[in-house]
N, C-alpha and C positions, 0 to 999 in steps of 0.2 A: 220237203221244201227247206225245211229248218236247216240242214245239213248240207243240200248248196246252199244256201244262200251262207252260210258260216265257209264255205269253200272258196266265194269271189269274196268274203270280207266284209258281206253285208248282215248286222248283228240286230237284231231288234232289242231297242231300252223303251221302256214303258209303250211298249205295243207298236213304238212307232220305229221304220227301218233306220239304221242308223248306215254308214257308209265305214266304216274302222279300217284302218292300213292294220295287213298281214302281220301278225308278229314275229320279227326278225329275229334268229335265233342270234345268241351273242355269240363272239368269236370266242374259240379254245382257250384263248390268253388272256379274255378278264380278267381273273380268278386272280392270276398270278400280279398282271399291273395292279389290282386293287391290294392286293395284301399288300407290296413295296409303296405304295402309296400312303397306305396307311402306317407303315413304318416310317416313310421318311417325315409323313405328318408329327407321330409322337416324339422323335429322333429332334427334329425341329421345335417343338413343344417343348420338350426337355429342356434344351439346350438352354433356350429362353429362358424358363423358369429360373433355370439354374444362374444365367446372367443375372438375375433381379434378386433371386434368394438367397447367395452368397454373401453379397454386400448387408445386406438388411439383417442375416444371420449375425456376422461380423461387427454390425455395429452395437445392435442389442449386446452381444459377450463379451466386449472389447473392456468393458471397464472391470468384471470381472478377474479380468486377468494383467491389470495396468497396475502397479504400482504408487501409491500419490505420491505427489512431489514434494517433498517438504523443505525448507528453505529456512535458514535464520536471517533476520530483514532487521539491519538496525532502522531504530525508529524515532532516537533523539540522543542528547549528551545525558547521562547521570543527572547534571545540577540543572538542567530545567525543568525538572519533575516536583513537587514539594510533596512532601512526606503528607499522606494521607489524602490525597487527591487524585480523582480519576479524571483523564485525559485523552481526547480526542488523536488518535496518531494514523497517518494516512503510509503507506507502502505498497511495491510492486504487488500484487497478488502471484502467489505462487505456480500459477502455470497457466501464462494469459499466453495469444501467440500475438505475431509480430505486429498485427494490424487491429489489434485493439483501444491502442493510443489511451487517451484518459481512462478510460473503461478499464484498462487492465490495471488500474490502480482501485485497493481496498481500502478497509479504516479498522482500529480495534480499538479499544476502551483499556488505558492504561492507568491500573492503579499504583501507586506508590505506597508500599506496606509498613515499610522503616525504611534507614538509611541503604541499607542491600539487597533489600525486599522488593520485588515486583509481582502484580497479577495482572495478567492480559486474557482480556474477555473480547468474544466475538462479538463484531457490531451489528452480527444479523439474528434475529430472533428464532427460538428454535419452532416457534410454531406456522410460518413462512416464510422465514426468511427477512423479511421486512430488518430495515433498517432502526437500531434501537437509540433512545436519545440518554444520557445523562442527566437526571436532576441533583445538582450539587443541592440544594437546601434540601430536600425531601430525602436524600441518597437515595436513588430508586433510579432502575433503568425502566425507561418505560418504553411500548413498542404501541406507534400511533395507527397502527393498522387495525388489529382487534382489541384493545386493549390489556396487553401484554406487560405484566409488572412484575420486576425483577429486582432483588435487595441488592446491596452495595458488595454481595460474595457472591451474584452472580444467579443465585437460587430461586426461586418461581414465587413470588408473593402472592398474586392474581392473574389471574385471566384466565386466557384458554392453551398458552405453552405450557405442552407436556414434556421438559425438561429445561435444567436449567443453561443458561447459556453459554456456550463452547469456551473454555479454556483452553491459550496457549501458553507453553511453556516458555519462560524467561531467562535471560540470562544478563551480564552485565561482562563485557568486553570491553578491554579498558577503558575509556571515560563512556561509553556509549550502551544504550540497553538495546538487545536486540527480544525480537521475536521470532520462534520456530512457528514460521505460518508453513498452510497448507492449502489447497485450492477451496476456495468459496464453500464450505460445508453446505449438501442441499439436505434440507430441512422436510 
């Protein structure tokens, strides 16, 4: 009985008849549509990935291989500097792009050493970055984010920077001092 009834299609599940359609044998060419399927799936996969992980590749290595810009920026005349005073000086930043507008303007800390003498110190703090203030009475840079304290040559008094604050190199172009900046040091 068991064996007609599995011949019209009738199969018994937990003792009760069941009614199941015949199974259709698959045509000769599955085999073959599935595999090109499954190629033009990974083919297409790929392709994708590859759209998304070239750029993202590219952008993480790009600075590895980039050059920084460095740029001499004057930053005042010679005689409005007074010998032994550090000073507030504002210029382009070294590799802002077009649509930056104020933003792409920095600042650096100018000291006056002697009469031909300059030191220029970075206004960002080496332990985030943070913007550093001048105290002319205490000579102390100080950085109001963590409390970041830097002596008058630049070097780490206190806090939690772990080094002392970026120097740029100076120079004095006929009546004018410039500075060799570089883009925003990230910290």
């Amino acid at each position: 009985m068991a064996n007609e009834a599995e011949q019209h299609g009738i199969i018994e599940i937990s003792g009760y008849p069941y009614l199941g359609l015949p199974h259709d044998p698959e045509p000769p060419d599955s085999e073959s549509r599935r595999r090109f399927l499954k190629w033009i799936s990974l083919a297409v996969g790929g392709l994708g990935a590859t759209a998304v992980g070239v750029p993202v590749v590219a952008f993480i290595l790009r600075p590895l291989f980039t050059k920084k810009e460095r740029t001499w920026r004057q930053v005042g005349a010679v005689d409005t500097f007074k010998v032994g005073t550090t000073t507030k000086v504002t210029y382009a930043d070294a590799a802002p792009v077009a649509w930056t507008g104020i933003s792409g303007r920095t600042a650096a800390w100018l000291r006056r050493d002697s009469t031909d003498t300059f030191t220029a110190y970075s206004i960002n703090c080496s332990h985030l970055g943070c913007p550093v203030r001048w105290l002319p009475d205490a000579e102390l840079f100080m950085c109001p984010c963590h409390g970041g304290v830097y002596y008058k040559d630049g070097t780490v008094a206190a806090g939690p920077p772990p080094q002392q604050l970026t120097k740029y190199p100076t120079r004095v172009s006929g009546d004018q001092v410039e500075i060799l900046t570089s883009p925003i040091p990230v910290t």
